[in-house]
matplotlib code that plots the C-alpha trace (Angstrom):
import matplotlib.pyplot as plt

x = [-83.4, -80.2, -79.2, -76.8, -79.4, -82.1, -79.9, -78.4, -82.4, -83.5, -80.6, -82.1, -84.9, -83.8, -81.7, -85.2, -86.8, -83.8, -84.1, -88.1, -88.0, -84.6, -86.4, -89.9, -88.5, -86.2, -89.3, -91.2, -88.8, -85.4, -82.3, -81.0, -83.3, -83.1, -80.5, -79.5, -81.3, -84.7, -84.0, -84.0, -86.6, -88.8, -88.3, -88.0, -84.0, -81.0, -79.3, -76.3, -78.6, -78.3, -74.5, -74.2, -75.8, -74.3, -71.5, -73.1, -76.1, -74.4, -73.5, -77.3, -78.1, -75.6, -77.2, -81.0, -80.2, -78.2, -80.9, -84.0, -82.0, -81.2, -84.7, -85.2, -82.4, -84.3, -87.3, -85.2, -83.2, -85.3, -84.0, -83.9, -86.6, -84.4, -84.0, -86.4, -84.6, -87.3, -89.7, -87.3, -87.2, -90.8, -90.6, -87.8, -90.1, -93.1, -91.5, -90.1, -93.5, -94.8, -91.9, -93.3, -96.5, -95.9, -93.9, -94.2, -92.7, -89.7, -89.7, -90.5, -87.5, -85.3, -86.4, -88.6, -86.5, -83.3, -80.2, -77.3, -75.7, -73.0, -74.1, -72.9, -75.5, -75.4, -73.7, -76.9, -78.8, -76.0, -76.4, -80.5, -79.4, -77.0, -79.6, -81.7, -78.9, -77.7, -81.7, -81.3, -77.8, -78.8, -81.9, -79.8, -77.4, -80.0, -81.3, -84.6, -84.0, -82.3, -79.2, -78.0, -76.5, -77.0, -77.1, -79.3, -81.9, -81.5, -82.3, -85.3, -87.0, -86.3, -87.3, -90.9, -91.9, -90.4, -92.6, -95.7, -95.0, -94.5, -97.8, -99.4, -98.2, -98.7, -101.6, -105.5, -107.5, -109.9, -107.0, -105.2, -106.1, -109.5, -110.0, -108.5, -105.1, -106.4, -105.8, -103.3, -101.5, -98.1, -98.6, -99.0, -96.5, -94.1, -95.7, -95.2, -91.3, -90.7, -92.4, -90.3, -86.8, -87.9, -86.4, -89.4, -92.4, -96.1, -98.0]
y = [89.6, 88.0, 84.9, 86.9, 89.6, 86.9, 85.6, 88.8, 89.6, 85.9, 86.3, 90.0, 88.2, 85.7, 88.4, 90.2, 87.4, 86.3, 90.0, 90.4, 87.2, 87.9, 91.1, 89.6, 86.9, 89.3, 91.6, 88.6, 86.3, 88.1, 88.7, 86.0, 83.2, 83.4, 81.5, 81.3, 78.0, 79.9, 82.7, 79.8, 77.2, 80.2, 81.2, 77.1, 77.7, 75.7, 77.4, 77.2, 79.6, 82.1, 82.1, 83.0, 85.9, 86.9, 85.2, 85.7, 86.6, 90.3, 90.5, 90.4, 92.4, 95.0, 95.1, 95.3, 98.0, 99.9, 99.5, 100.4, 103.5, 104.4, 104.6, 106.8, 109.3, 109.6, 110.4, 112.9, 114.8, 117.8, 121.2, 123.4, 126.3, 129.3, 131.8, 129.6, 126.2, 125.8, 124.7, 122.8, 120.8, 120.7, 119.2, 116.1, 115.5, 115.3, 113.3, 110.9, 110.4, 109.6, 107.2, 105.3, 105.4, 104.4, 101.8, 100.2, 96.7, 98.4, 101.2, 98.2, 96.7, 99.7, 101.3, 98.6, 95.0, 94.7, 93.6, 93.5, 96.1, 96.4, 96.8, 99.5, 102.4, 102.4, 105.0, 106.3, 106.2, 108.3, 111.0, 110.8, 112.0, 114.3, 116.1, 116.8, 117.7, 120.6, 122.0, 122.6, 123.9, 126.5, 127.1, 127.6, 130.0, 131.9, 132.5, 131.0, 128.5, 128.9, 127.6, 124.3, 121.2, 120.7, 116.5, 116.5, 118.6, 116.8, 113.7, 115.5, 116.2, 113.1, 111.3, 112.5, 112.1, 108.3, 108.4, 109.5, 107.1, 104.2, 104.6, 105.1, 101.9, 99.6, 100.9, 100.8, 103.6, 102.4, 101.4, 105.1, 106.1, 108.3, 108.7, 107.8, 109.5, 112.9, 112.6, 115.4, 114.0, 113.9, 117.9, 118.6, 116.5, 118.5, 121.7, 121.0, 120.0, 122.9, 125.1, 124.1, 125.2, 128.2, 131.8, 133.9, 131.8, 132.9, 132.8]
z = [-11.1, -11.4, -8.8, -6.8, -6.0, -5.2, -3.0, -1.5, -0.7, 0.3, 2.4, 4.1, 4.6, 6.5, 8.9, 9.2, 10.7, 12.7, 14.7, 14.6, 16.5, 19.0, 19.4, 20.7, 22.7, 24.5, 25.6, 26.5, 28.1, 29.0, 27.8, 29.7, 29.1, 25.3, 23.6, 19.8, 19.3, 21.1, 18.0, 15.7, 16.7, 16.6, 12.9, 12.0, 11.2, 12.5, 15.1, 12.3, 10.1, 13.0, 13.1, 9.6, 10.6, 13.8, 15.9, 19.1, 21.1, 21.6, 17.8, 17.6, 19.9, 19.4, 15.6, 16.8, 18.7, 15.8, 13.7, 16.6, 17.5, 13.8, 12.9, 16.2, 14.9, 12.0, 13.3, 16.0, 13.4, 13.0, 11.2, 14.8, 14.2, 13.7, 17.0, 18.9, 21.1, 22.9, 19.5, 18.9, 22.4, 21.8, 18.4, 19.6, 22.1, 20.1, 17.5, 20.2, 21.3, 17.8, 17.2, 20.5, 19.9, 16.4, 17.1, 20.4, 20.4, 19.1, 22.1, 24.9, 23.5, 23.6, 26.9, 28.8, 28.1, 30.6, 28.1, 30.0, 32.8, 30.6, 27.1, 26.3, 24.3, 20.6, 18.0, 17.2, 20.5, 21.6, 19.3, 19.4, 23.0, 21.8, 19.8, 23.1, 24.5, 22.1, 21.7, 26.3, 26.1, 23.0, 25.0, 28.1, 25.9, 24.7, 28.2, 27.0, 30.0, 33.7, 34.4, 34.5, 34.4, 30.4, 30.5, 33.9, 32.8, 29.3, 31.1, 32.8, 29.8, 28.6, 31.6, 31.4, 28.1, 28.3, 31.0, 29.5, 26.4, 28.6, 29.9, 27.1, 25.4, 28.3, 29.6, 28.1, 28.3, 31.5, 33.1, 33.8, 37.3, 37.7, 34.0, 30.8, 29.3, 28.3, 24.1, 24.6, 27.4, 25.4, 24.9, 28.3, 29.3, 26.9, 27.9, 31.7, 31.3, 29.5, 31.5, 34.8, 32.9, 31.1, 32.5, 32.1, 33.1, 31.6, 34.8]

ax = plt.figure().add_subplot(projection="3d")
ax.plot(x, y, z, "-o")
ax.set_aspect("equal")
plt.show()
């Protein structure tokens, strides 16, 4: 390995520490509280280290997020079954779940840490959406599902399987209400939010 590329990858390394620990201290302290010398005194860099990196605390933030939500597309962006929108719906949802369960500081950071009320969503969190989004309007097309407000019942779906993920990384098993999270729970949570927008319901 020549010098440049040891330093081109000494230098990744250094960036990979710099957002596994902005990425930590925003879920445990607050997007507000940390500061760029916070980022630094926990990775035992000068604060000047940091801003080789990133010019700002939103630089950072805007490139954690790029890369959280980039590795979520890519776990999203599933071949749609042919003739069939609803598998599909079913399989985004199921691979969302995975990608949650999978990886849960990096979902409490993208859906459970409060950034700022104006940051704005990135590229590919967008079109993770995007790809929910076209699965219920084919669906709807195809008169596989009622009609609807595409985005709202979009954000439906999407709101209860972020629902059932958040629980299930928070949450230990004795601590669910009456019993623990039935080992299917995801499924069922799919099956029930499909279920409510389908046209021809199995009774």
């Amino acid at each position: 390995m020549g010098i440049t590329e040891r330093r081109e990858r000494e230098r990744e390394d250094v960036r990979r520490k710099i957002l596994d620990a902005a990425r930590d201290l925003f879920m445990a302290e607050g997007y507000e509280r940390v500061t760029m010398r916070r980022i630094a005194d926990a990775i035992e860099y000068s604060p000047t280290t940091i801003y080789n990196h990133f010019k700002d605390k939103d630089d950072l933030v805007n490139a954690l997020c790029h890369e959280e939500f980039s590795q979520l597309l890519g776990a999203l962006d599933l071949r749609a079954p042919a003739g069939d929108p609803v598998q599909w719906i079913r399989q985004i949802g199921a691979a969302y779940a995975s990608f949650g369960l999978s990886n849960p500081n990096h979902y409490r950071f993208m859906f459970m840490t409060p950034i700022r009320a104006d940051h704005e969503v990135s590229a590919p969190g967008r079109q993770s959406f995007e790809l929910l989004r076209t699965a219920v309007a084919r669906a709807i097309k195809t008169g596989a599902f009622v009609k609807g407000d595409v985005d709202t019942m979009a954000q439906v779906l999407w709101a209860s399987i972020h629902g059932a993920v958040a629980l299930l990384i928070t949450y230990q098993a004795h601590q669910f209400p009456g019993a623990p999270a039935a080992p299917d729970l995801v499924d069922q949570v799919l099956d029930n939010g499909l279920r409510g927008f389908l046209k021809h319901r199995s009774r």
